[in-house]
C-alpha positions in Angstrom: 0.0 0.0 0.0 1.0 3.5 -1.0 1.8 6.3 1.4 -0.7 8.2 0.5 -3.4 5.1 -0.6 -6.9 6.6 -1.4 -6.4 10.3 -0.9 -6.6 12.9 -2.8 -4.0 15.7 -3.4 -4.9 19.3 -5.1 -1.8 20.5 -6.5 -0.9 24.3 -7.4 1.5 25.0 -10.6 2.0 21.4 -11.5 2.0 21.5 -15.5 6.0 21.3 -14.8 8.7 21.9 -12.1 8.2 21.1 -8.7 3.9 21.2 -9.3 4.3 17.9 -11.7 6.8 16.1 -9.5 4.8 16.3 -6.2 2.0 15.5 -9.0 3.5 12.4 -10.1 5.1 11.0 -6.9 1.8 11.4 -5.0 0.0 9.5 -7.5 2.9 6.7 -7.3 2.2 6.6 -3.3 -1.6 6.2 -4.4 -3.1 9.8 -4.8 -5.4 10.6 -7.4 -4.7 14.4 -8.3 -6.6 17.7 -8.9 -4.1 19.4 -10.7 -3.7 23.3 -11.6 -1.7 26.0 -13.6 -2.3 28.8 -15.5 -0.4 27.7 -18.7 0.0 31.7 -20.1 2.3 34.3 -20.4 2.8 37.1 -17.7 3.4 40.1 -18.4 6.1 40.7 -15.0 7.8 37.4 -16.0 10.3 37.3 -18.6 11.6 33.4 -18.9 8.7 31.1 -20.8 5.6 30.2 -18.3 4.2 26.7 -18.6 1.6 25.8 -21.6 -1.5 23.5 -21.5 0.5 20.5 -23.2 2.7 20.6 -19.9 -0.4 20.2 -17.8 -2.0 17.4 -20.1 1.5 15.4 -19.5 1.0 15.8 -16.0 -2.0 14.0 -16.3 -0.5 11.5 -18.3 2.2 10.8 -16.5 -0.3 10.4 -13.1 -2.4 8.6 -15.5 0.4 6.5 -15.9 0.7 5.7 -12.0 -2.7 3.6 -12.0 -4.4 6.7 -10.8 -6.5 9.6 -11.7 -6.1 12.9 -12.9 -8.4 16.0 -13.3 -6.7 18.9 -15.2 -7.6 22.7 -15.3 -5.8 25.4 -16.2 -6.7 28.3 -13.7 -5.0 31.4 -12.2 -3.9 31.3 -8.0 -4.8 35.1 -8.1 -8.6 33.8 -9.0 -9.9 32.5 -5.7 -13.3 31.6 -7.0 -12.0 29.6 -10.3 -9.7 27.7 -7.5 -13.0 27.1 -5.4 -14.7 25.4 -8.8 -11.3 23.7 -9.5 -12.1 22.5 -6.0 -15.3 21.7 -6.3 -15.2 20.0 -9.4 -12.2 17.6 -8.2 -14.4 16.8 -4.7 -17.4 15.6 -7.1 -15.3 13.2 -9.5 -13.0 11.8 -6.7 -14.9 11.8 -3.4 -13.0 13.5 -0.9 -9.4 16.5 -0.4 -6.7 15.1 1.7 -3.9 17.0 0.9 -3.0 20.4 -0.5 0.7 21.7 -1.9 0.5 25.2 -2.9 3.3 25.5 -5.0 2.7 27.9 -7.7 4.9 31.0 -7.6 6.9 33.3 -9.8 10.6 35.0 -9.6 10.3 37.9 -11.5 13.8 38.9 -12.7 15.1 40.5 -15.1 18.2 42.1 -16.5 17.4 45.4 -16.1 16.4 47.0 -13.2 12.8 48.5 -13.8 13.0 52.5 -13.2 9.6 53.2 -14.5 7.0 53.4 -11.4 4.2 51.9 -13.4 6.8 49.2 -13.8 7.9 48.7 -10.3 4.4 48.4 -9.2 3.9 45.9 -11.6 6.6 43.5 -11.1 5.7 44.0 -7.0 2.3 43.6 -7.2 2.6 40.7 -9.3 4.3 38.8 -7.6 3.0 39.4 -4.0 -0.4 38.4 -5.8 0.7 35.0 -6.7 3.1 34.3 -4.3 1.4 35.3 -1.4 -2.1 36.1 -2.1 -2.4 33.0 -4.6 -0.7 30.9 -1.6 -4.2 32.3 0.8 -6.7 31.9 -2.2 -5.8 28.2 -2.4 -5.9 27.6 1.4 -9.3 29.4 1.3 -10.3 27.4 -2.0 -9.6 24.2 -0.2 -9.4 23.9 3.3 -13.2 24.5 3.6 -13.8 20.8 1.8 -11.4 19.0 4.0 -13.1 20.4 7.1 -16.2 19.7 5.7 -14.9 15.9 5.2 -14.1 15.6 8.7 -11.5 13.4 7.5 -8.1 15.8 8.9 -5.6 16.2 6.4 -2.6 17.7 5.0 -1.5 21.2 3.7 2.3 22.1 2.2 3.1 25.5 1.6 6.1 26.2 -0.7 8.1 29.3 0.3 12.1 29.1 0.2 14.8 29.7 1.8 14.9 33.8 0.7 11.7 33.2 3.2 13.8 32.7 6.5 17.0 34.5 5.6 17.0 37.4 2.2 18.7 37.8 -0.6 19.1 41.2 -1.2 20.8 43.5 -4.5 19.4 46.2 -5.0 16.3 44.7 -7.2 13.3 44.9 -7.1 11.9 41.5 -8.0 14.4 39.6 -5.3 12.9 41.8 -2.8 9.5 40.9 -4.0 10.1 37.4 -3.9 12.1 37.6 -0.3 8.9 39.5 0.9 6.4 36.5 -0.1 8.1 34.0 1.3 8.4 35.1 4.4 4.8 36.2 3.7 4.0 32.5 2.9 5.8 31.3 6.5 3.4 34.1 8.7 0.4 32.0 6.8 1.6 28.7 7.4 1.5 29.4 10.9 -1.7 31.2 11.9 -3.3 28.4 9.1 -1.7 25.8 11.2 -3.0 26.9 14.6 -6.5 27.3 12.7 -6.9 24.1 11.5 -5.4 22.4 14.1 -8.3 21.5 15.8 -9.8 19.8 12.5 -7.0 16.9 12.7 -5.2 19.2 9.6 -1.6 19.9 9.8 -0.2 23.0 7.9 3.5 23.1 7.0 6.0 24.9 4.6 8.8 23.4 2.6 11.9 26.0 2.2 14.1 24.6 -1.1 17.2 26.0 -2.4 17.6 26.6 -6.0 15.8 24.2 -8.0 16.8 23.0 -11.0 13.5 24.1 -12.9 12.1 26.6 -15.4 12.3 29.5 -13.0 15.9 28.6 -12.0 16.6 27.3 -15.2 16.4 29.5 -17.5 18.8 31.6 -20.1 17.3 35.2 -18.1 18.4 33.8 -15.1 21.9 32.6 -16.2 22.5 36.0 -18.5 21.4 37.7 -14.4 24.0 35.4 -12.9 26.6 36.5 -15.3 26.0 40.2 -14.6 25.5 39.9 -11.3 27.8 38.0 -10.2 27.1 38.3 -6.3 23.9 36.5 -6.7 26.3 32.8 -5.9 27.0 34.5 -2.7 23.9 35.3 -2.4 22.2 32.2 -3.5 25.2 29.5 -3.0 24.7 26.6 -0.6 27.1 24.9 2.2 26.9 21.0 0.3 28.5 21.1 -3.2 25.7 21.5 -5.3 24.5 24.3 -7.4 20.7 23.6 -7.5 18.9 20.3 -6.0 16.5 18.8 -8.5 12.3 18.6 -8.0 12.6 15.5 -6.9 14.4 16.5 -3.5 11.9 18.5 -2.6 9.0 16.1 -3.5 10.1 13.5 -0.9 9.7 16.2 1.9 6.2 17.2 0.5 5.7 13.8 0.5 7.1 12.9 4.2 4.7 16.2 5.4 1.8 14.6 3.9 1.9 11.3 4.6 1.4 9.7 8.3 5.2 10.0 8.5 4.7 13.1 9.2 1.5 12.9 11.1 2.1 14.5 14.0 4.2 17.8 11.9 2.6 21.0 11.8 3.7 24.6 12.0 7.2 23.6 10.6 9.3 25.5 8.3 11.1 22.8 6.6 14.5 24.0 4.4 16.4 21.5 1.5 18.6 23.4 1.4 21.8 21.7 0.8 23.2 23.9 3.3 22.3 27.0 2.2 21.0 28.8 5.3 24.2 28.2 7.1 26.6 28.5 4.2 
């Protein structure tokens, strides 16, 4: 029997990255998955976002695992289309077990915005899915599990830059340093309010990832420029960037009953990074 036999997970930004590993490990441990992304450009962003063929090979690839998959592309920063994602997953599968709200944004870029319009932009983007897309899935889905009865788990993804900085004069890694530590605030006071309903609330804290948002030709020609971002970004082990998968196995240890009795925990994979 799987670690997770018989649930059901609802996963944010899982056409590719992190979103489709958690996706596809889950469904090996015995999850059928309600899977999101919003698959379109935005306009802060300047490395390619996902596409809707990434999110249909999500659900292949779960499909793949002996288990279900319902697919929609939806935006975090649109509470009520989360809510029908939601609802629409609870109908077809029966129940919500677990939530990983993983979608999120780093948006970088090579040269430092001076415009105001433009500084709003890239700041307001990205606290509204970082942060506010992080609350509008919590407030999509935790009303189904208490209505189940049935506890459950909820994994927050923030990062390291939310329990330490990283700081350079720019805009967007303020941004981003801001909503994760944001995202750790909300973990907690969600934790302490759905204690009583048997459902744990956590955060995971990764490193650099190897993934589209890490991974990308903006944010190597940024590196090159900047070079202070490896101080800034470097980790103690030697490794540049972990891979998805690293960080799947702690999703998957928060929601499983490995980790039934977590809650309220800011857990780093970090390779070291926080005390490098």
């Amino acid at each position: 029997m799987g670690r997770v036999e018989g649930k059901v997970a609802f996963i944010t930004g899982a056409a590719r990255g992190q979103g489709r590993t958690h996706a596809i490990r889950l469904a090996e441990e015995g999850a059928d998955i309600i899977a999101v992304d919003l698959c379109g450009p935005i306009d802060a962003v300047n490395y390619p976002m996902s596409t809707p063929a990434e999110l249909e090979e999500t659900a292949r690839e779960v499909e793949k695992r002996g288990r279900r998959a319902l697919v929609r592309v939806a935006d975090v920063r649109d509470q009520a289309a989360l809510a029908t994602v939601v609802a629409e997953g609870v109908a077809e599968f029966g129940r919500l077990d677990i939530v990983v709200a993983n979608a999120g944004i780093l948006a970088i870029s090579l040269t430092e915005p001076e415009d105001p319009e433009q500084r709003q932009q890239v700041w307001q983007t990205t606290v509204d899915i970082n942060l506010s897309g992080v609350w509008n899935t919590v407030e999509a889905a935790a009303p189904a599990m208490v209505r189940a009865g049935n506890g459950g788990a909820i994994v927050l993804t923030s990062s390291t830059q939310g329990l330490r900085y990283a700081a350079n004069n720019d805009l967007s890694l303020t941004a981003y340093t801001v909503t994760k530590h944001g995202v750790v605030g909300l973990m907690r006071c969600t934790a302490a309010d759905l204690a009583p309903h048997g459902i744990r609330v956590n955060s995971v804290h990764p490193t650099g990832v190897n993934t589209p948002m890490v991974t990308n030709d903006v944010m190597a020609e940024y590196g090159a420029k900047h070079p202070r971002l490896g101080e800034l970004m470097g980790n103690l082990l030697p490794v540049g960037v972990v891979e998805p998968e690293d960080i799947t196995e702690a999703v998957l240890y928060l929601v499983s009953d490995s980790g039934r009795y977590v809650t309220g925990v800011t857990l780093p994979v970090d390779a070291g990074h926080l005390i490098a």
